[in-house]
C-alpha positions in Angstrom: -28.3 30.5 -6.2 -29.2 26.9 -7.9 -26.2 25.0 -8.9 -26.1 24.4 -12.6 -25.3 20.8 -13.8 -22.3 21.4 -15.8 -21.6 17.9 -17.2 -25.3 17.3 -18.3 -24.3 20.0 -21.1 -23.2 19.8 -24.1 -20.2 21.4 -25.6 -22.4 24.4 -27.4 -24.3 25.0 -24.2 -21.2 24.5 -21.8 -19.6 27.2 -24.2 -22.4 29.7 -24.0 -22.5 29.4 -20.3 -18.9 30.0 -19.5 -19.0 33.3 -21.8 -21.7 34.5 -19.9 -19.9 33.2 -16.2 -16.5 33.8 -17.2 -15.8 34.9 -13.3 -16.7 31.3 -12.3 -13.8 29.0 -11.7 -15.9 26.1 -11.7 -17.5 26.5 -15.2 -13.8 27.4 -16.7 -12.6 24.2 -15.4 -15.4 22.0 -16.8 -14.6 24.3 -20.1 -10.8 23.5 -19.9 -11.6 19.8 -19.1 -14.0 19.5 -21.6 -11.7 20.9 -24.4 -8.8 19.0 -23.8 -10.5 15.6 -23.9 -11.3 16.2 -27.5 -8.7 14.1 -29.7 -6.0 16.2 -31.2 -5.4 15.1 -35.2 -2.1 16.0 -36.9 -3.2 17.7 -40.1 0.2 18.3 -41.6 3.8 18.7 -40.1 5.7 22.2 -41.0 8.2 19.9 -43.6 5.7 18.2 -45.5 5.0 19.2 -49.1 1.4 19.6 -49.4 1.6 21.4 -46.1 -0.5 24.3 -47.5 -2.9 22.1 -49.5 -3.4 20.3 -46.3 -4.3 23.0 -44.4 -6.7 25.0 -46.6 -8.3 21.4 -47.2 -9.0 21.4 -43.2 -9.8 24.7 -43.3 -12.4 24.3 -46.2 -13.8 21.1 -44.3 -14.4 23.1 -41.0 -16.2 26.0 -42.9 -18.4 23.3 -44.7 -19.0 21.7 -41.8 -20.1 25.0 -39.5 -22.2 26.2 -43.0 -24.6 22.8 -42.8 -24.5 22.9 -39.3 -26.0 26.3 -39.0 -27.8 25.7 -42.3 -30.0 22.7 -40.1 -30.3 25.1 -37.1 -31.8 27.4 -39.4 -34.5 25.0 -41.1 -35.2 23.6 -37.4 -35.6 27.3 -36.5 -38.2 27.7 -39.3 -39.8 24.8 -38.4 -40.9 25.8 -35.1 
């Protein structure tokens, strides 16, 4: 079995790998390690007053962000 090169990935392909190895302690590390290096923002504490309007901002910013990001998969996809 060839060893795979875990750090040379990037967080989409390190993602897809460990679904498909979840047995493989190694990869679940590198997933764990991965993930919790990623800076953590505060988006709004439970006794702030636009805590709701805070959230469904993030939340609408996330969705936008995934919806272009697949959108310019797609056109590379069509591309090729």
């Amino acid at each position: 079995m060839s060893q795979v090169n875990l750090d040379a990935m990037n967080d989409a392909e390190l993602k897809r790998y460990f679904l498909s190895n979840r047995q493989d302690q190694d990869t679940f590390q590198a997933y764990l390690d991965r993930f919790s290096q990623r800076p953590k923002t505060v988006i709004a504490r439970p006794s702030d007053p636009d805590f709701d309007a805070k959230i469904q901002a993030a939340i609408r910013q996330k969705l936008e962000a995934l919806g272009s990001s697949q959108a310019d998969n797609n056109t590379v996809e069509r591309m090729e």
